[in-house]
N, C-alpha and C positions, 0 to 999 in steps of 0.2 A: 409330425416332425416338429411345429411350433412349440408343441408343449414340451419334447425335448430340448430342445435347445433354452426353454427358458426357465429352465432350471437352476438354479446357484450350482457353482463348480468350486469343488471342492480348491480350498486354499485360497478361495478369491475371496477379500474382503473391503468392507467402505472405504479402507484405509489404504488398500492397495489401489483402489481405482481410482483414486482422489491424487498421491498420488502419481500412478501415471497420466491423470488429465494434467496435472502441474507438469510434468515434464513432455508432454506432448506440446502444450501452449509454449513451453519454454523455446521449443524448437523451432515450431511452427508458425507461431502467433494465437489469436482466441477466436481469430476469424473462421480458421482453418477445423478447428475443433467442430467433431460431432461423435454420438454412439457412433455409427459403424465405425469409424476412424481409430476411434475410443477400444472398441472392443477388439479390433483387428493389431492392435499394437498387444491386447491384454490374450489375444488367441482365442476370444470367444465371439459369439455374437451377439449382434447388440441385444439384442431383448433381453440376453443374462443381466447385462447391465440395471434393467431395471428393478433387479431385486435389491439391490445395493443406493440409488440415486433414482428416487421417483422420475424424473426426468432431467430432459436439460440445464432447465432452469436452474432447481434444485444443485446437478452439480456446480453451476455459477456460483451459487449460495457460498457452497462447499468450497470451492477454491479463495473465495475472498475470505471466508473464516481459517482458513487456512495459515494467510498472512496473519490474519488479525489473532488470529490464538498466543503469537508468539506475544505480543505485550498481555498477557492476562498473569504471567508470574514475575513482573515488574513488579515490585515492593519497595516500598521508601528506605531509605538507609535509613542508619541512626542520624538521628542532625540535620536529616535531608529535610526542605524544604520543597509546599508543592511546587513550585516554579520548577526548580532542578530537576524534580523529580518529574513534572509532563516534559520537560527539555529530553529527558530519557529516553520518556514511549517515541515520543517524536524521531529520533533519530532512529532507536529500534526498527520500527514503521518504516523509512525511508533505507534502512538496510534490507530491508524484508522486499520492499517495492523493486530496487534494483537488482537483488539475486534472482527478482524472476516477474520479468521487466512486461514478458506477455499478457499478464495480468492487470498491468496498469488500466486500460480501457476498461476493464470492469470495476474494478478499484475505482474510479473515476467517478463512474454514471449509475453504480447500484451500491444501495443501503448495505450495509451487513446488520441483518435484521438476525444472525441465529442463535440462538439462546448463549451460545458463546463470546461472541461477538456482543450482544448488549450485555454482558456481562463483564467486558475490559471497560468500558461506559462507567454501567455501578461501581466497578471497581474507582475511576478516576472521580466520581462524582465524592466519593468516601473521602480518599483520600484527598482533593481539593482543599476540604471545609469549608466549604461557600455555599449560599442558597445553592439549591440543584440545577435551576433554571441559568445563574452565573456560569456554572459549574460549565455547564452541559454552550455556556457560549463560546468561551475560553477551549473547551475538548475544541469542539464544533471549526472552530478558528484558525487552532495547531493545525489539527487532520486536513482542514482544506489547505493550508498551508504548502503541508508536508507533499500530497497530491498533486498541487501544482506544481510545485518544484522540479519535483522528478520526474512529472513528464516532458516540462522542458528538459530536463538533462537526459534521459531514458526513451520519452515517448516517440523515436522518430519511429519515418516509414525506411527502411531496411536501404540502404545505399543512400539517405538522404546525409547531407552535411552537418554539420556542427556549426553552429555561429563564430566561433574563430576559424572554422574551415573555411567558409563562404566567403569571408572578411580577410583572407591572402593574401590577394592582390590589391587591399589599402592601399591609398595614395598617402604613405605618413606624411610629407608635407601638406597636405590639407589637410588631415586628420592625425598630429600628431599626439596627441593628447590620448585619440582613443585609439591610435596602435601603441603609446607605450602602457596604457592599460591592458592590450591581448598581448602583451608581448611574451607573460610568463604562460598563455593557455587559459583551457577555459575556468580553471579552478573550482569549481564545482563544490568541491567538501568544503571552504573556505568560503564561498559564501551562501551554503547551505547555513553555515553555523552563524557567523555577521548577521542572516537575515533571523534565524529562529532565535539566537540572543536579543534581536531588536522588537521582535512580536514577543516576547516571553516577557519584557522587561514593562513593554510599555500595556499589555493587557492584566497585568496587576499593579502595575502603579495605577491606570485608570479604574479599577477595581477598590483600589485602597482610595483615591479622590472620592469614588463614588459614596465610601464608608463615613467617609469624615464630612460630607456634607449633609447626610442624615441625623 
């Protein structure tokens, strides 16, 4: 009965079950995620699964390249400039984070080591022009960046508050200053962008300092 069941079924593919682990996480969280879980949403059992995703791990892989695939066909405009054009991935990446926010905990704490995923890498180190090793400080910088960002804005735990939620019942006359700063909410896009124009500006001006004192 084993070897039944662990058979490929027809119509199931890597890309089906990729996927549905993305839309599972989405629902559930990444905690919640396993094959049986995995395959009882897909009407199979799990073992099927392993003809598609060596294992768990592996679909981990899978779902972070998942995100990460979408900047690999980011291309410079005409006229673009790198700066403008990592300001791009970066924001790409931070769209990709929050449409599927279950993700973020892996996103976070594992590499995207798969051939496609170091390949948005190559791609940025190209397009940069800077030594590789600059290159890859600057990538290395944005993406932590980007990652910390939105798990303060995305990473809570499910019924937890928001920092302008918790912050309420301010007393404005003691803290006037920082309730007429929450007063419009949390703004989130607004100083996603303040903060990634200020890393963007100031990691090739010190890039350019660095040039001119060689």
């Amino acid at each position: 009965m084993s070897d039944r069941r662990a058979r490929p079924r027809a119509g199931l593919t890597r890309e089906r079950v990729v996927d549905a682990a993305l839309a599972f996480v989405d629902k559930h969280g990444i905690a919640a995620l396993s094959m049986r879980k995995l395959g009882a949403e897909l009407g199979v059992e799990a073992m099927t699964l392993y003809h598609y995703v060596p294992n768990k791990e592996a679909l981990f892989d899978a779902l972070i390249d998942r995100l990460v695939s979408a900047l690999a066909g980011i291309e410079p405009e005409s006229g673009e400039r790198g700066q403008q054009w990592l300001g791009r991935v970066a924001r790409t990446y931070r769209g990709q984070l929050l449409a599927h926010p279950g993700v973020l905990p892996l996103a976070a704490t594992r590499p995207a080591v798969s051939p496609d995923s170091l390949q948005v890498i190559e791609t940025a180190l190209r397009l940069l022009e800077l030594p590789p090793a600059r290159g890859l400080d600057m990538v290395n910088a944005v993406m932590t960046f980007v990652l910390g960002h939105t798990l303060a804005e995305a990473g809570r735990a499910p019924g937890a508050q928001s920092d302008v939620d918790s912050l309420g019942h301010l007393d404005a006359d003691r803290f006037p200053l920082l309730a007429q700063a929450l007063r419009d909410g949390a703004r989130h896009d607004e100083r996603f962008e303040f903060a990634l124009e200020a890393l963007l500006t100031g990691l090739f001006a010190t890039d350019l300092r660095s040039e001119a004192s060689e």
